[in-house]
C-alpha positions in Angstrom: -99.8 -80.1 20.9 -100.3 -76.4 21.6 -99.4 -75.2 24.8 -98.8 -71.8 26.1 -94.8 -71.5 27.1 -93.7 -68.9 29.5 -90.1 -68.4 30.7 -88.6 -68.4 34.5 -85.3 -68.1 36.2 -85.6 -70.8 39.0 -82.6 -70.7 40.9 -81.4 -74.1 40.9 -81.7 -73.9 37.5 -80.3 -70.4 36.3 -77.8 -70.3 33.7 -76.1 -67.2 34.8 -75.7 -68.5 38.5 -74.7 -72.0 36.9 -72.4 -70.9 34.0 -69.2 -70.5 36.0 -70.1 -73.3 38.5 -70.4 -76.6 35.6 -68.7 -77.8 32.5 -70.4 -77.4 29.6 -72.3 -81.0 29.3 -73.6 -80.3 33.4 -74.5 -77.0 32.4 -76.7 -78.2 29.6 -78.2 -81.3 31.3 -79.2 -78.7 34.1 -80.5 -75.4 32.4 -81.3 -77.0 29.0 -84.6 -78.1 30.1 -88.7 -77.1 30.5 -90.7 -78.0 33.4 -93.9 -79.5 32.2 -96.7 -81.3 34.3 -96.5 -84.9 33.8 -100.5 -85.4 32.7 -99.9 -82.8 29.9 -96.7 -84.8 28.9 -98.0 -88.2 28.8 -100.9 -86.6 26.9 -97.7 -85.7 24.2 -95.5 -88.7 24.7 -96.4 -91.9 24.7 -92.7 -93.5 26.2 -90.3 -91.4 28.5 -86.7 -90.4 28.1 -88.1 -88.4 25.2 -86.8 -84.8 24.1 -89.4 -82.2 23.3 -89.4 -80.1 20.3 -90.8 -76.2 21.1 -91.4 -74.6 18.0 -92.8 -71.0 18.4 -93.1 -67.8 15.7 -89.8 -67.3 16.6 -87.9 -70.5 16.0 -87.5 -73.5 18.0 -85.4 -75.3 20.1 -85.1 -79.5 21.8 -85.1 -79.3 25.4 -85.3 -82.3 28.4 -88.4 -82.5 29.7 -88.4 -82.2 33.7 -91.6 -83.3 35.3 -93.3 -80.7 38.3 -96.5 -81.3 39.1 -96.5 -77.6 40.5 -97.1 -76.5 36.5 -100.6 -75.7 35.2 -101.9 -78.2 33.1 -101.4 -77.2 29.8 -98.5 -75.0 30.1 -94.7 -75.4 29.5 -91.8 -73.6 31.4 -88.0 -72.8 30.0 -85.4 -71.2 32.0 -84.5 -67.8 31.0 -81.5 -69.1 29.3 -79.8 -68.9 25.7 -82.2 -72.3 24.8 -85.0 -70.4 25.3 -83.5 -67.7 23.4 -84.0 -69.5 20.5 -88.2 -69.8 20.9 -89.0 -66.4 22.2 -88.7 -62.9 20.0 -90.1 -59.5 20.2 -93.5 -57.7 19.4 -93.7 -54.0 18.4 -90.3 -53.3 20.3 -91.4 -55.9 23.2 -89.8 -58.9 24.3 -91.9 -61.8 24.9 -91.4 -64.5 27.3 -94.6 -65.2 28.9 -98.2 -66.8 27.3 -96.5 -67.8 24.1 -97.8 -70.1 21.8 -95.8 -72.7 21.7 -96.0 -76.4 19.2 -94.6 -79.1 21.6 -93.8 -83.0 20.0 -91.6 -85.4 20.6 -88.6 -85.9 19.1 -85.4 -88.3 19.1 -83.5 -85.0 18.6 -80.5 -84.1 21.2 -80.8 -81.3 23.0 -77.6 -78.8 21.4 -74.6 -78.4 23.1 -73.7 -75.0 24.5 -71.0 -74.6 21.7 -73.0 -76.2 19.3 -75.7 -74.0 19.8 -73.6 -70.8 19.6 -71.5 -71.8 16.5 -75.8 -71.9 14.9 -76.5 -68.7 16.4 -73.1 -67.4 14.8 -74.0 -69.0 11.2 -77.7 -66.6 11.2 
């Protein structure tokens, strides 16, 4: 399904705030996610405790869905954080973050590790 992704930095859930306070697997479980309203997810998945696969122009990337009914129908948040580093890119010299087009399915996929993550971003 295509939604349109943008990127925060919520506070309870900020990676640089966060990084020095958890280990590694609490980090992930608590920045590795996107905030998506739960009529646009059941509309996606038909079970819960299902992962979500955001592919973009720019790559893509499994994150734990969260469910807020505070987000617009339709739309997807990710925490500013190296996850969504994965799915966002520039533009003629502009990083983009917000209004992307993003491809969001389910998938049985785990979310990568911190470690794991960096030891893909190494092998580019």
């Amino acid at each position: 399904m295509k939604l349109l992704l943008s990127t925060i930095r919520e506070l309870k859930y900020d990676q640089k705030i966060l990084i020095n306070e958890l280990s590694e697997k609490e980090l992930k479980d608590n920045v590795a996610i996107c905030l998506i309203h739960p009529e646009t997810y059941n509309k996606i998945v038909s079970k819960s405790g299902v992962n979500l696969k955001l592919t973009t122009s720019y790559g893509s990337v499994v994150l734990k869905p969260v469910w807020d009914e505070s987000i617009p129908l339709e739309m997807i948040y990710v925490n500013k954080s190296i996850w969504a580093n994965q799915i966002t890119g520039d533009f003629k010299q502009k990083i983009l973050f917000k209004n992307l087009e993003v491809n969001v399915k389910p998938t049985e996929e785990d979310v990568l590790e911190l470690s794991n993550l960096l030891e893909k971003m190494k092998n580019l």
